[in-house]
C-alpha positions in Angstrom: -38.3 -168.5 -95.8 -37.0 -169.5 -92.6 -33.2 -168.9 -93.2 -34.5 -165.5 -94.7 -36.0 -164.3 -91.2 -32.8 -165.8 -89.7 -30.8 -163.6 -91.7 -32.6 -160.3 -91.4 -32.9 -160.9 -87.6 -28.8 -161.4 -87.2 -28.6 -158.2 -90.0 -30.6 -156.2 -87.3 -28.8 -157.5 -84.4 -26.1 -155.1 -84.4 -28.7 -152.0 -84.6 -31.0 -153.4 -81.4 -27.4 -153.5 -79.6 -26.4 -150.6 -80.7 -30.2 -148.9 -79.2 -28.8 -148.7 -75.6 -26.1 -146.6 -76.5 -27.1 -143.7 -78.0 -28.8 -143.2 -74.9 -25.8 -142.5 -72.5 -23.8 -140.9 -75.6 -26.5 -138.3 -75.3 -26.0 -137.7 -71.8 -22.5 -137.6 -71.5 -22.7 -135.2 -74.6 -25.2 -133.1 -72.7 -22.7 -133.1 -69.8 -20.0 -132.6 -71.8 -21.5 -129.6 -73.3 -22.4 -128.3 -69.6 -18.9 -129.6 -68.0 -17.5 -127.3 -71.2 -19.3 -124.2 -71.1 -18.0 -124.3 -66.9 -14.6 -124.4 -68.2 -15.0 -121.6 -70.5 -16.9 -119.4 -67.8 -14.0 -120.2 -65.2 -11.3 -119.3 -67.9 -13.4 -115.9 -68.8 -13.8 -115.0 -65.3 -10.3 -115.8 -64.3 -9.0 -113.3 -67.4 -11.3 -110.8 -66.2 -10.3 -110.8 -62.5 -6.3 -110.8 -63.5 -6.8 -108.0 -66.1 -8.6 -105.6 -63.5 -6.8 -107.1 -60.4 -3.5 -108.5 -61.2 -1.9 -108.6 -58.2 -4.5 -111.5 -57.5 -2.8 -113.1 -60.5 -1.7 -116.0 -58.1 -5.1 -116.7 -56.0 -7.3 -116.2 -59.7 -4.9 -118.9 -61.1 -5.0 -121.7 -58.2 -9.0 -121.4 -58.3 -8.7 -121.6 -61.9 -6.9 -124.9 -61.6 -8.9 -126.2 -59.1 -12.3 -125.6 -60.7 -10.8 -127.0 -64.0 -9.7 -130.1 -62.0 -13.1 -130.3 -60.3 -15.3 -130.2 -63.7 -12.9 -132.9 -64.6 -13.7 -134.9 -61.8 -17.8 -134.5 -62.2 -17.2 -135.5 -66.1 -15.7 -138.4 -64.6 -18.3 -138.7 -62.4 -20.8 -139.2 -64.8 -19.7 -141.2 -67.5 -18.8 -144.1 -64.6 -22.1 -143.6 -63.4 -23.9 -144.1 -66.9 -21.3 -147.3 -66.9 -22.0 -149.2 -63.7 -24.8 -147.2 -62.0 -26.9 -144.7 -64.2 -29.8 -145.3 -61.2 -27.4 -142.6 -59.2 -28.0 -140.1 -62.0 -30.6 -137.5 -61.4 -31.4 -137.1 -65.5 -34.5 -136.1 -64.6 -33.3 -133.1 -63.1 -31.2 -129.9 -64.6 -27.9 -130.9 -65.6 -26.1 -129.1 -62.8 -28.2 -131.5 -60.4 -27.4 -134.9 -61.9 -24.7 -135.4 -59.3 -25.4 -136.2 -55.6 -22.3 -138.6 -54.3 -20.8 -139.3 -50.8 -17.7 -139.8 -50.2 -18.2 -143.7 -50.3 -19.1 -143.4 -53.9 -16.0 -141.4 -55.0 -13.7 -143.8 -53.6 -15.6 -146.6 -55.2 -14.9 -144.5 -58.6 -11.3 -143.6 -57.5 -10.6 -147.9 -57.0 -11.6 -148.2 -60.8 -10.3 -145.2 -62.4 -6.3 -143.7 -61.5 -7.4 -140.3 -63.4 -10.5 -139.9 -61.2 -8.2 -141.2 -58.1 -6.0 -138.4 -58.7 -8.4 -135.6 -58.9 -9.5 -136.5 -56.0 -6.3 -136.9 -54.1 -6.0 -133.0 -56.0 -9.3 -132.4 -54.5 -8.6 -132.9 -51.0 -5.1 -131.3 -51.1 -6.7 -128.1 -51.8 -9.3 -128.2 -49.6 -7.3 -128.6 -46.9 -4.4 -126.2 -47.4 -4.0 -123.2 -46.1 -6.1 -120.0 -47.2 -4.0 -117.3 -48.9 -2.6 -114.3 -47.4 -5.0 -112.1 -49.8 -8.3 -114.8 -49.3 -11.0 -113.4 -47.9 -11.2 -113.0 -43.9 -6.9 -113.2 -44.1 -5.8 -111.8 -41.2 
């Protein structure tokens, strides 16, 4: 009797272990489904602004890039965070609200991820270049 609880406790095993994981597959699949339908909207709005404006073919493009890279970066983001700190994740709240880091928390992500570290590097590069010609408030 004894070696028959024994064995249907180690055949269970593997399904208790596996009950903390569906948990963070769901959220990353939510935010994967969110981080997605961004992507599609910045695609769809990028088509529509070169096909009735294309001589801002160029600027519509680089945003396009940039949000990409950024969605990237918060996808990142949140599958760390469900890794090695799902206490910074605001579940609780809508999806576009689960995020709130400083800049001391990116860098911690950036030491343990060279994808993340390099959207980030991305990140600041564009933030800190230099408007273009036809940007809004362009002289």
């Amino acid at each position: 009797m004894k070696i028959l609880l024994v064995l249907i406790g180690v055949a269970l095993m593997p399904i208790f272990a596996e009950a903390s994981e569906p948990a963070s597959d769901c959220l990353i699949g939510k935010y994967r489904q969110y981080s997605d339908a961004r992507s599609v909207w910045q695609q769809d709005l990028t088509a529509l602004i070169v096909s009735s404006a294309p001589e801002y073919k160029f600027v519509a493009e680089r945003y396009l890039t940039d949000q990409l890279r950024s969605i990237e970066r918060s996808q990142l983001e949140v599958e760390y965070l469900l890794g090695h700190s799902p206490g910074q994740l605001r579940t609780q709240r809508p999806v576009n609200s689960w995020l709130d880091l400083n800049r001391a928390d990116r860098e911690i992500i950036a030491a343990d991820d060279q994808r993340y570290a390099e959207l980030l590097k991305l990140s600041d590069a564009a933030r800190e270049r230099a408007p273009h010609p036809d940007a809004e408030g362009a002289a």
